[in-house]
N, CA, C and O atoms as a MOPAC input file, in Angstrom:
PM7 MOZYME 1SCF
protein

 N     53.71800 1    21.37100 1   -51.79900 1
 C     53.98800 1    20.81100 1   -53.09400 1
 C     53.30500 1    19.46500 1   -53.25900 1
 O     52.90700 1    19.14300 1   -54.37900 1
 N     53.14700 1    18.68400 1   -52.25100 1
 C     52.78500 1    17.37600 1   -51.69400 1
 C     51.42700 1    17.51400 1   -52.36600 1
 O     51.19400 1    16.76900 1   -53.31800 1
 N     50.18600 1    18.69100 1   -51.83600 1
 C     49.06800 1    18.48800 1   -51.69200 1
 C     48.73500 1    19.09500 1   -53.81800 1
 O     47.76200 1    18.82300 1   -54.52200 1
 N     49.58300 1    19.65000 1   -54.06000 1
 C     49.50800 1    20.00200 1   -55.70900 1
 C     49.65300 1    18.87900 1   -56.36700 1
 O     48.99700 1    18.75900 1   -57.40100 1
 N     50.25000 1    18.13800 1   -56.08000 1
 C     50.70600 1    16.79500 1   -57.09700 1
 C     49.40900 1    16.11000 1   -56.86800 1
 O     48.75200 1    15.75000 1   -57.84400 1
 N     48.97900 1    15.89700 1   -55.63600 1
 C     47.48300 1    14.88000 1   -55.04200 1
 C     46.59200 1    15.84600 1   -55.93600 1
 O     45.65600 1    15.28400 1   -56.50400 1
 N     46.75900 1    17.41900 1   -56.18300 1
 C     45.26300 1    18.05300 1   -56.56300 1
 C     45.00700 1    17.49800 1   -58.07900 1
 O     43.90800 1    17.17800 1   -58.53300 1
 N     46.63100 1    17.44100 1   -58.96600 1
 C     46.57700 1    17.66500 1   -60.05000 1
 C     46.24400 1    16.11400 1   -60.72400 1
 O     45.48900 1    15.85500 1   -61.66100 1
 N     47.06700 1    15.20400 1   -59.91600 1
 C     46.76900 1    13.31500 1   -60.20600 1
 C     45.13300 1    13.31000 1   -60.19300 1
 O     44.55800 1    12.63500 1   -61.04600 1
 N     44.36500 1    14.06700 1   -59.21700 1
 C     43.10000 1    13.75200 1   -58.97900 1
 C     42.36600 1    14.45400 1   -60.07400 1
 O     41.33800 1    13.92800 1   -60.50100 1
 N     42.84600 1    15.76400 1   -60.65300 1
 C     42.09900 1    16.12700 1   -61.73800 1
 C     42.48900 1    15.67800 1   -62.70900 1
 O     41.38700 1    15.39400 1   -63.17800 1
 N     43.57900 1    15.17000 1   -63.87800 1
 C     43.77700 1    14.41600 1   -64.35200 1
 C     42.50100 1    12.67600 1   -64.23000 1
 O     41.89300 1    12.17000 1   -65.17400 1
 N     42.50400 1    12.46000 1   -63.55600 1
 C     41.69500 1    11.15500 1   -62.98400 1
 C     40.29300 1    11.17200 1   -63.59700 1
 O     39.71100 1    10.42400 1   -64.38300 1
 N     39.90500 1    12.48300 1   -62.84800 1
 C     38.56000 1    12.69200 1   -63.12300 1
 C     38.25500 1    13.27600 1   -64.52400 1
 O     37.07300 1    13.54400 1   -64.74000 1
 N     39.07100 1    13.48600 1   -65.41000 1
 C     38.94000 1    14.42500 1   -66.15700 1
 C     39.06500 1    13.45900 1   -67.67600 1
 O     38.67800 1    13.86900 1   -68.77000 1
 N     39.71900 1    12.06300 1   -67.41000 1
 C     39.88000 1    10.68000 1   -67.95000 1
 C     38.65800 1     9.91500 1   -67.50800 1
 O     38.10000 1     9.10900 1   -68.25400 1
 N     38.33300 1    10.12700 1   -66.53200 1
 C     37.00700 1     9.43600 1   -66.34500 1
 C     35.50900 1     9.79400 1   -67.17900 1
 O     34.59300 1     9.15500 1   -67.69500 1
 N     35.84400 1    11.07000 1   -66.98400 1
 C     34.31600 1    11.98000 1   -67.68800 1
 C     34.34900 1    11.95600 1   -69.10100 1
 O     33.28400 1    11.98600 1   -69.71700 1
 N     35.61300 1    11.89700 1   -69.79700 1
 C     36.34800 1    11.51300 1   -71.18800 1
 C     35.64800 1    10.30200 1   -71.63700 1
 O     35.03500 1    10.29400 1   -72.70400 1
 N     35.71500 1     9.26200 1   -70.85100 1
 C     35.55700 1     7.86600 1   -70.77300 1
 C     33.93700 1     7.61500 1   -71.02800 1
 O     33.34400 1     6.87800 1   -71.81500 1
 N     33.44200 1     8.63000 1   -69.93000 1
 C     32.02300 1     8.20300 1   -69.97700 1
 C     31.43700 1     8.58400 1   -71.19500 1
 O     30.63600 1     8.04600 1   -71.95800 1
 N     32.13500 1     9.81200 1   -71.17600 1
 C     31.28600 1    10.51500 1   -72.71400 1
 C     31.01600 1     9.75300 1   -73.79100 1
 O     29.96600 1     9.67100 1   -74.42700 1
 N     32.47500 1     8.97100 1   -74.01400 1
 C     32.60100 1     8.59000 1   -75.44800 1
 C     31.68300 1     6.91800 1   -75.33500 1
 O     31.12200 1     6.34800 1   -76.27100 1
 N     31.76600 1     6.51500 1   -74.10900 1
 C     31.09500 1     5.16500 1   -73.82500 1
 C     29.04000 1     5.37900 1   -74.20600 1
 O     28.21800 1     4.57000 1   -74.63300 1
 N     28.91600 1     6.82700 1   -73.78700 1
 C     27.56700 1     7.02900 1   -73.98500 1
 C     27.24500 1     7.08700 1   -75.45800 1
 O     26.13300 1     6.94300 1   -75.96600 1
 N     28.28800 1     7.30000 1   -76.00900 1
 C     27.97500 1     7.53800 1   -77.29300 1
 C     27.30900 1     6.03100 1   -78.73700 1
 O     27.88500 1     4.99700 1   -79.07300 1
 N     26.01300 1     6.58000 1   -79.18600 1
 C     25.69000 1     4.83200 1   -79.75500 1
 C     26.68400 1     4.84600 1   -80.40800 1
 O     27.41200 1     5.83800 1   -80.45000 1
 N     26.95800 1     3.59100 1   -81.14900 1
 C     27.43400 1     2.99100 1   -81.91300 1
 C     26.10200 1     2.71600 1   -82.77500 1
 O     24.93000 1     2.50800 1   -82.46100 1
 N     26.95600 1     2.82400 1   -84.29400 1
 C     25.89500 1     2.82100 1   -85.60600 1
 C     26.56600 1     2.00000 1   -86.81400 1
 O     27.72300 1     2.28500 1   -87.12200 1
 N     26.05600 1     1.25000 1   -87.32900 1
 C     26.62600 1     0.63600 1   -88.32500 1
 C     26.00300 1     1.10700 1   -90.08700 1
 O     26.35900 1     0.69200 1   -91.19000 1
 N     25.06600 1     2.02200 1   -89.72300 1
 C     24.68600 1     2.40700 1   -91.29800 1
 C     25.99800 1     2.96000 1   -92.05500 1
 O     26.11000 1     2.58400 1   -93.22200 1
 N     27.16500 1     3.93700 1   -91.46300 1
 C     28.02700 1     3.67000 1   -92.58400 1
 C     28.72500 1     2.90800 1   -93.04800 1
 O     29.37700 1     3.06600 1   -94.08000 1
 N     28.69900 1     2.08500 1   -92.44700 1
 C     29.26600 1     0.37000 1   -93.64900 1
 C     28.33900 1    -0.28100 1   -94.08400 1
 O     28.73600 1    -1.17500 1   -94.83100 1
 N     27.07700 1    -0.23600 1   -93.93500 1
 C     25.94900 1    -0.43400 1   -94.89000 1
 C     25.93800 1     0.23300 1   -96.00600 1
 O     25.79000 1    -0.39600 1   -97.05300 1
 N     26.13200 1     2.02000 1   -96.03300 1
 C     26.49800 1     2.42600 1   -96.60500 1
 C     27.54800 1     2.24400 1   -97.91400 1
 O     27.41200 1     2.32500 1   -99.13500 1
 N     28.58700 1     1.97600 1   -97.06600 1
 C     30.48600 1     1.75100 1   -98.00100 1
 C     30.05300 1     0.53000 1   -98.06000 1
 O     30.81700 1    -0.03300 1   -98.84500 1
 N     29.06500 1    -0.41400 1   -97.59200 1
 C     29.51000 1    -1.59500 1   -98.70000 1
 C     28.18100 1    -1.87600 1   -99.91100 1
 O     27.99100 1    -2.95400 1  -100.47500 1
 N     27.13000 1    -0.25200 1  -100.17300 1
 C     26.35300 1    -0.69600 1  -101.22300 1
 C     27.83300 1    -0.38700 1  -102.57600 1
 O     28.31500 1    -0.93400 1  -103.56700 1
 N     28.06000 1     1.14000 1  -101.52300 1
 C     28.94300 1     1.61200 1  -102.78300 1
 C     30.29800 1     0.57900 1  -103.13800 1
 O     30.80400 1     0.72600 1  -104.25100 1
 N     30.64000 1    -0.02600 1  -102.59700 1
 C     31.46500 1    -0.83600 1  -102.40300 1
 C     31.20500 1    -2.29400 1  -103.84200 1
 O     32.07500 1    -2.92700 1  -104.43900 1
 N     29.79800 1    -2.37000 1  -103.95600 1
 C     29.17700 1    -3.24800 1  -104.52200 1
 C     28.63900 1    -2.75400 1  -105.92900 1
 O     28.48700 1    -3.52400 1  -106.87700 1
 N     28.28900 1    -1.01400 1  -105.98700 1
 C     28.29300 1    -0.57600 1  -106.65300 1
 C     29.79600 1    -0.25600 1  -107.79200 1
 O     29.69800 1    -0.37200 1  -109.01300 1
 N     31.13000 1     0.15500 1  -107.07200 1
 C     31.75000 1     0.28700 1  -107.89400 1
 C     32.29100 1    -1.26700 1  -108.41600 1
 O     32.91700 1    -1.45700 1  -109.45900 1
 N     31.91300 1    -2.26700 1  -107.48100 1
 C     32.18300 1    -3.65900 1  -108.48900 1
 C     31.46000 1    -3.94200 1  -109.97200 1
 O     32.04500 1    -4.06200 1  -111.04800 1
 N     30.36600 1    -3.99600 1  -109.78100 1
 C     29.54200 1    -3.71200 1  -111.15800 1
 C     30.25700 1    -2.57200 1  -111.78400 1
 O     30.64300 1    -2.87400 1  -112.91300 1
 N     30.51300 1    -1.56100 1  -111.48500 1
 C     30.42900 1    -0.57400 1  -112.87600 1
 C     32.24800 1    -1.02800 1  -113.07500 1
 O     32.58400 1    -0.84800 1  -114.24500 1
 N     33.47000 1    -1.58200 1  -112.13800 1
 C     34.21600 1    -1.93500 1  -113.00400 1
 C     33.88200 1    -3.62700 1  -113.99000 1
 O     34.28600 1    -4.04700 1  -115.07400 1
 N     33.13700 1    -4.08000 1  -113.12400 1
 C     32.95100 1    -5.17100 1  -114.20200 1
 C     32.67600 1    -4.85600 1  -115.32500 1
 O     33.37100 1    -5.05800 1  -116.32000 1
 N     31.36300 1    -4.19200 1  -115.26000 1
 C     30.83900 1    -3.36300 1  -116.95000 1
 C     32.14300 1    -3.05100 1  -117.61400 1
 O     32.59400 1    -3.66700 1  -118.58000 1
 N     32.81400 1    -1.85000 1  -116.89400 1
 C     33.83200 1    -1.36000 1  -118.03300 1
 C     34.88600 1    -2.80800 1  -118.26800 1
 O     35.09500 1    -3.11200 1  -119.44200 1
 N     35.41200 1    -3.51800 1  -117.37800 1
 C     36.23300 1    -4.63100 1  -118.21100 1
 C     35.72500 1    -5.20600 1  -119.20900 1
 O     36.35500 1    -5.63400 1  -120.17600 1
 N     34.14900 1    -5.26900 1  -118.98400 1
 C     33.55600 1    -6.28500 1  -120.10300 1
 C     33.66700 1    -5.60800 1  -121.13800 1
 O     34.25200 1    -6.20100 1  -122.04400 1
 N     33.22200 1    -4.26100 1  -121.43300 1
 C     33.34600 1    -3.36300 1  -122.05100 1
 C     35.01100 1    -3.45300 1  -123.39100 1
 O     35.16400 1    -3.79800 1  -124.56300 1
 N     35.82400 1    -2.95900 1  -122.37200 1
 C     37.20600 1    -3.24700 1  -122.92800 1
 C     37.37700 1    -4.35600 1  -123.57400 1
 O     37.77200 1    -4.30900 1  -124.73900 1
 N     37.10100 1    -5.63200 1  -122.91600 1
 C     38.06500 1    -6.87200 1  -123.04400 1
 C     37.19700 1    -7.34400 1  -124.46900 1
 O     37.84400 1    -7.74800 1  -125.43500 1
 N     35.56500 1    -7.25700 1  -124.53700 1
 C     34.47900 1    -7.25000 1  -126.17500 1
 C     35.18100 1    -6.52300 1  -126.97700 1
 O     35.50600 1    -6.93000 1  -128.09200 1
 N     35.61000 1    -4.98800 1  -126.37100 1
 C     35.86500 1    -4.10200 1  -127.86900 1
 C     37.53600 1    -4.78900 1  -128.63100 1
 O     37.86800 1    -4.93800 1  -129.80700 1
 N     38.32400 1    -5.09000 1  -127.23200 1
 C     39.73400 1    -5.74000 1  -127.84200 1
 C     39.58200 1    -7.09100 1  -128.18800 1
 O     40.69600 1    -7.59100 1  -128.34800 1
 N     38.53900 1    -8.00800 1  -128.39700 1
 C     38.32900 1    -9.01300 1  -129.06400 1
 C     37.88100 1    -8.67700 1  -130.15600 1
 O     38.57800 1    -8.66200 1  -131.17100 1
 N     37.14200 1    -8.48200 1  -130.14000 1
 C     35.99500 1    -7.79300 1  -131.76400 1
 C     37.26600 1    -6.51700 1  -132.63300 1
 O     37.30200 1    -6.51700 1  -133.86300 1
 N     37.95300 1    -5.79400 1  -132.03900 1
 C     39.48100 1    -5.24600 1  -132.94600 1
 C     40.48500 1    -6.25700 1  -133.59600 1
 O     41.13800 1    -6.15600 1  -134.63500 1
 N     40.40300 1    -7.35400 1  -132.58300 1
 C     41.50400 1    -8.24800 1  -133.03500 1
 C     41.55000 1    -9.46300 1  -133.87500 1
 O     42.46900 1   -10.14000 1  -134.33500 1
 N     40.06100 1    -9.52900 1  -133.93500 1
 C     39.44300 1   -10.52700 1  -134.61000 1
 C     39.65400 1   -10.26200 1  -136.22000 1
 O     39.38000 1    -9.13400 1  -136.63000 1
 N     40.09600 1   -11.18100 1  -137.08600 1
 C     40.33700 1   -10.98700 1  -138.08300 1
 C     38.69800 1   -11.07700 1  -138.96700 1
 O     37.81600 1   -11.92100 1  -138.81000 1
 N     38.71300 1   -10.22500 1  -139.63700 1
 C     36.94200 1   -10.42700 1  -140.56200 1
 C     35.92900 1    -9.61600 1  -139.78000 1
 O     34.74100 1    -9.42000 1  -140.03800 1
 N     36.43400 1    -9.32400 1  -139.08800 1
 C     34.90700 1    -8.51200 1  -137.73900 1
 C     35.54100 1    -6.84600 1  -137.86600 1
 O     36.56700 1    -6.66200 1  -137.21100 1
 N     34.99700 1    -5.61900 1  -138.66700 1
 C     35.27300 1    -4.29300 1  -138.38400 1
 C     34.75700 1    -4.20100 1  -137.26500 1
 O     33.55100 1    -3.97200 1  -137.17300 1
 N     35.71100 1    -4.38900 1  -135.93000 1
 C     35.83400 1    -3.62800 1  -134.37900 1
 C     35.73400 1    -2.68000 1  -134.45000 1
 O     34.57000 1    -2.28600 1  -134.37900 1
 N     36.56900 1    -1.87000 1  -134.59300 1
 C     36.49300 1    -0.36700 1  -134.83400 1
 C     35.55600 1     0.61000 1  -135.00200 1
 O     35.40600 1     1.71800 1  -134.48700 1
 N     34.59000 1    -0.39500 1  -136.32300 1
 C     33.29600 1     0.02700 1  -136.21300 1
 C     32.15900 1    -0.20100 1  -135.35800 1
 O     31.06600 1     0.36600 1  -135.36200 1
 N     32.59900 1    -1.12700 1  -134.62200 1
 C     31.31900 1    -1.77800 1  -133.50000 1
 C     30.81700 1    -0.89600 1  -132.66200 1
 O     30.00900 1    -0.81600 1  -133.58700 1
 N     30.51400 1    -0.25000 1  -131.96100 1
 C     30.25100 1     0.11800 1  -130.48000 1
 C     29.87800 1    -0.85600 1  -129.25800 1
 O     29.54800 1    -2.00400 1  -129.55800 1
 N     29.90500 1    -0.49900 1  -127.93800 1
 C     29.87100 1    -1.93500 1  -127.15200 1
 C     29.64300 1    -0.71700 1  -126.57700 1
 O     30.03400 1     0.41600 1  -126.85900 1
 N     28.63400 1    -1.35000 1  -125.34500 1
 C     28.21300 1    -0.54800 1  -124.48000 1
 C     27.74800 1    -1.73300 1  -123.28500 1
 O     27.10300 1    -2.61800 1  -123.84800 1
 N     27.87800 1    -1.95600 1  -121.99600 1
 C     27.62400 1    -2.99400 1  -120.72500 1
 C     27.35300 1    -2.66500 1  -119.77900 1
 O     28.26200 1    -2.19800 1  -119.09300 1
 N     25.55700 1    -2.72900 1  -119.03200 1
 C     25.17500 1    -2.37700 1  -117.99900 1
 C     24.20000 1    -4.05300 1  -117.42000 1
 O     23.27900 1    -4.80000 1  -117.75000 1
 N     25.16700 1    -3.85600 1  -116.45700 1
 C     24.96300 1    -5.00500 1  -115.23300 1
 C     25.11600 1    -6.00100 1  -116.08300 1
 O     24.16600 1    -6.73200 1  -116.36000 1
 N     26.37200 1    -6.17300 1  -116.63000 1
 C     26.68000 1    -7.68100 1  -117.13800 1
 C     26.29600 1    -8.26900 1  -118.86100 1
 O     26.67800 1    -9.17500 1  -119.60100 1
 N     25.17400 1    -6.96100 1  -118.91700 1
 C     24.32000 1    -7.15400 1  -120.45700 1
 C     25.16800 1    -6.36200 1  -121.55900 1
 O     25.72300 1    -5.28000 1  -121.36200 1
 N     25.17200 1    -7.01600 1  -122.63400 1
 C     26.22700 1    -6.09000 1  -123.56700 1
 C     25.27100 1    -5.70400 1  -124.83400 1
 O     24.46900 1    -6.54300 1  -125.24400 1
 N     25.36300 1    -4.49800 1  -125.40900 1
 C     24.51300 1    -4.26400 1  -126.21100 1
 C     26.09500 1    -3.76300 1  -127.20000 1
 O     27.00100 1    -3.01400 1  -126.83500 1
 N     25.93200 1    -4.52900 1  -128.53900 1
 C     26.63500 1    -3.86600 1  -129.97900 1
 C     25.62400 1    -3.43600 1  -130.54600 1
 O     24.42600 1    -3.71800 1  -130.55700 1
 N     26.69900 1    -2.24200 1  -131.32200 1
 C     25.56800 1    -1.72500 1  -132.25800 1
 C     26.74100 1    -0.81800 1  -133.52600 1
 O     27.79300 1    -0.34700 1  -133.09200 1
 N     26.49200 1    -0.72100 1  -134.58600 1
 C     27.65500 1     0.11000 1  -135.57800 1
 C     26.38800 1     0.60700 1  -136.70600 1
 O     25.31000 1     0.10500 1  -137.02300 1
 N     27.10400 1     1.81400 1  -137.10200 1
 C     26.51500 1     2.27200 1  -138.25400 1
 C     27.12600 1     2.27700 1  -139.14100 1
 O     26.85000 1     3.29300 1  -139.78000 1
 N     28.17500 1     1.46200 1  -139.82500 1
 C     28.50200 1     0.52500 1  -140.86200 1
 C     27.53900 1    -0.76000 1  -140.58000 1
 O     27.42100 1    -1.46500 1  -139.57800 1
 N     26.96300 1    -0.79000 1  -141.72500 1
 C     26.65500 1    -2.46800 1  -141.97300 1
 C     27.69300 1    -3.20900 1  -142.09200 1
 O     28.74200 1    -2.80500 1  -142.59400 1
 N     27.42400 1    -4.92800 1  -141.42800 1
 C     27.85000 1    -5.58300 1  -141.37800 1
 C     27.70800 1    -7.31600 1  -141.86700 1
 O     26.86600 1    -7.80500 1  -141.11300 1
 N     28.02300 1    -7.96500 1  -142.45900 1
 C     27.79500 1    -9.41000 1  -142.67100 1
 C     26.78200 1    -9.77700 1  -141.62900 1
 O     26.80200 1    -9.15200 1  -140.56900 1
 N     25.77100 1   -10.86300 1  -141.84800 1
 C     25.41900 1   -11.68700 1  -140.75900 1
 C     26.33500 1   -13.03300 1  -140.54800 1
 O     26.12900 1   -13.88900 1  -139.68800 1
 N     27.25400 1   -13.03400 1  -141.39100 1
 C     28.25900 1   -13.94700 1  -140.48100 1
 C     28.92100 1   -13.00400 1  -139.35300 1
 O     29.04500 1   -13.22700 1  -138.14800 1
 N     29.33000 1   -11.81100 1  -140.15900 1
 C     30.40100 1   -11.27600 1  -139.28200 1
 C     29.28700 1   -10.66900 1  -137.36900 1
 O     29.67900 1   -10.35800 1  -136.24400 1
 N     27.98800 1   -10.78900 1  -137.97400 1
 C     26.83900 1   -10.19400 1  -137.01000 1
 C     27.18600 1   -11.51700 1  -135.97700 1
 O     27.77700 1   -11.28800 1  -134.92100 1
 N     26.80900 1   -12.83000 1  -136.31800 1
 C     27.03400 1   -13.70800 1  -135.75500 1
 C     28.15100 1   -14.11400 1  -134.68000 1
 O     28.03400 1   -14.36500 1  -133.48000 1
 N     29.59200 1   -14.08600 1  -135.75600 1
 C     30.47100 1   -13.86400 1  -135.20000 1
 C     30.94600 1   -13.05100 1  -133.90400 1
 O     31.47300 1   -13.60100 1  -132.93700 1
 N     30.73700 1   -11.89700 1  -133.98300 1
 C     30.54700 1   -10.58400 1  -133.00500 1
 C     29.85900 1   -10.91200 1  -131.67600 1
 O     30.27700 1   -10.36900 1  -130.65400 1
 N     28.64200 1   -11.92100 1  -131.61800 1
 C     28.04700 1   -12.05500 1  -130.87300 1
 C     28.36200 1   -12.93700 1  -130.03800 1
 O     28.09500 1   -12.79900 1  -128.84400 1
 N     29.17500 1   -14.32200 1  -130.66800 1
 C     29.85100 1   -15.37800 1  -129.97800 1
 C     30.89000 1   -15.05900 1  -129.17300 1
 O     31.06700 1   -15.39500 1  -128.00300 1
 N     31.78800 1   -14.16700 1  -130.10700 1
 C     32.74500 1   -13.75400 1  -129.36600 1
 C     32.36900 1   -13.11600 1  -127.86800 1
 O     32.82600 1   -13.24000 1  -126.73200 1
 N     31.30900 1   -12.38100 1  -128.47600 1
 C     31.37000 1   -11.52000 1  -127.01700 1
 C     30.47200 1   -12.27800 1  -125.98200 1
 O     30.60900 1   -11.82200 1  -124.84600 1
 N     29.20000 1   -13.77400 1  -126.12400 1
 C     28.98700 1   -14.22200 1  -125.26000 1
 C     29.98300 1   -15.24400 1  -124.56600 1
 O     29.68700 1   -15.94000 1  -123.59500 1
 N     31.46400 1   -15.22300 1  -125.34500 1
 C     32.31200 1   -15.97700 1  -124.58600 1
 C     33.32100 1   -15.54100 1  -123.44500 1
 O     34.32900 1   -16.13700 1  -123.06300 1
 N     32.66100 1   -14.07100 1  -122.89900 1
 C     33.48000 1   -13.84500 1  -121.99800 1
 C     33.33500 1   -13.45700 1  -120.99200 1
 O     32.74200 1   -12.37800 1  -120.96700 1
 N     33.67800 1   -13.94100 1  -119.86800 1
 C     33.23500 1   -14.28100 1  -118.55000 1
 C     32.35400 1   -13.03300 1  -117.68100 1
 O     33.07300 1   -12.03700 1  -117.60200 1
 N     31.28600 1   -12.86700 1  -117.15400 1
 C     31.02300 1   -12.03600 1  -116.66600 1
 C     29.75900 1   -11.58600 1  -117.97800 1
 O     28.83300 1   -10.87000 1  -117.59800 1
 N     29.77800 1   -11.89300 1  -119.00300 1
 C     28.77400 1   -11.19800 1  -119.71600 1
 C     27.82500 1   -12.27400 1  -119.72800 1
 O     27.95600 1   -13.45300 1  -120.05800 1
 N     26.59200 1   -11.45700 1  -119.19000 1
 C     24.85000 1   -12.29500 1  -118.73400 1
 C     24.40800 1   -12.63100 1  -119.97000 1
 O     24.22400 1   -13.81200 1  -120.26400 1
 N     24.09000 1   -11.18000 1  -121.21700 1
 C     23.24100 1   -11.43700 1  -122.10900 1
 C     23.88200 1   -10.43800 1  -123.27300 1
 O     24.38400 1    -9.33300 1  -123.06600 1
 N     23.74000 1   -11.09200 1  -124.50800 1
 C     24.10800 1   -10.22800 1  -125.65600 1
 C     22.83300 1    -9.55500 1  -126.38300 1
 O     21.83600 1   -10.14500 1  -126.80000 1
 N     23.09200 1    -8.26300 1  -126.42800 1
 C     21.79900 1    -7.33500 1  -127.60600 1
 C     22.99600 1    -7.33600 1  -128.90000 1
 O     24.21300 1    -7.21700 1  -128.75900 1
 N     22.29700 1    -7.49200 1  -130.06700 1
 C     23.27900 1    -7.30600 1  -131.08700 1
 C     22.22100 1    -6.70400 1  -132.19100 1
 O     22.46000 1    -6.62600 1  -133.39600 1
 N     20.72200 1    -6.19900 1  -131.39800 1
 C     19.96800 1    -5.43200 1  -132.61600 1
 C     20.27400 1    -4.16900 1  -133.52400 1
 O     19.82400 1    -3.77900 1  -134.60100 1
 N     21.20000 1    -3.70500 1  -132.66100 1
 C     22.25000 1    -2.62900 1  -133.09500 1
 C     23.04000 1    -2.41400 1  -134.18300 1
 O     23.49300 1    -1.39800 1  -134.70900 1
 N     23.12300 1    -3.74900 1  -134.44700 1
 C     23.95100 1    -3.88300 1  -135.70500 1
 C     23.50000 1    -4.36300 1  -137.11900 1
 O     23.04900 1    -5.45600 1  -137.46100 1
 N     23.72800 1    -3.33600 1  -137.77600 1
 C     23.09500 1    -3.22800 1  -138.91100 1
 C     23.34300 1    -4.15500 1  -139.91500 1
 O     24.57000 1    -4.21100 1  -139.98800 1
 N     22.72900 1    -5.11400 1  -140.94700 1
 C     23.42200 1    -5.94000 1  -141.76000 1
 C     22.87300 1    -6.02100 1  -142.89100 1
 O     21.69300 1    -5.97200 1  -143.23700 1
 N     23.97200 1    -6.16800 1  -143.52900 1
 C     23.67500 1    -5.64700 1  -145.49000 1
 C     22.73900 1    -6.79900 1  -145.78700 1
 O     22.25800 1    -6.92900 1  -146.91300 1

């Protein structure tokens, strides 16, 4: 019974050892967190876009004198492009545009989009 317990401790042993080596041979690689952190960087931009997105269209709705509703807003990498097919005032064109370069995260306003009587 003596010499079974010594056979089985010793294969156990060796069998943790060869385990050991295997996984030690194995490289190590860091391209998938190069990876997870383009995408990582990627889904930051596209939620920035959409907040900017939101937070222009619920200013320009709430704004008294500015048809929101009619606007469209559209934001890629920080740039906001309006545009409506209702005409609009060039005050209210103006307006539209301030508003929306006043909010954080937006680079550049397009407002050729918008049509004015």
């Amino acid at each position: 019974m003596k010499k079974f317990a010594i056979a089985a401790a010793t294969a156990t042993v060796l069998t943790l050892t060869l385990a050991n080596a295997a996984f030690a041979a194995q490289p190590t690689s860091q391209a998938p967190m190069v990876v997870a952190a383009g995408e990582v960087t990627k889904a930051k931009e596209e939620t920035s876009d959409t907040w900017i997105t939101t937070k222009v269209k619920a200013d320009l709705v709430t704004e008294k004198g500015i048809p929101g509703t009619d606007i469209k807003v559209e934001t890629n990498k920080g740039v906001v492009s309006l545009s409506s097919m209702t005409p609009v005032t060039s005050q209210q064109k103006d307006l539209a545009v301030q508003i929306t370069k006043s909010i954080k995260g937006v680079k550049d306003v397009s407002a050729a989009g918008l049509k004015t009587e």
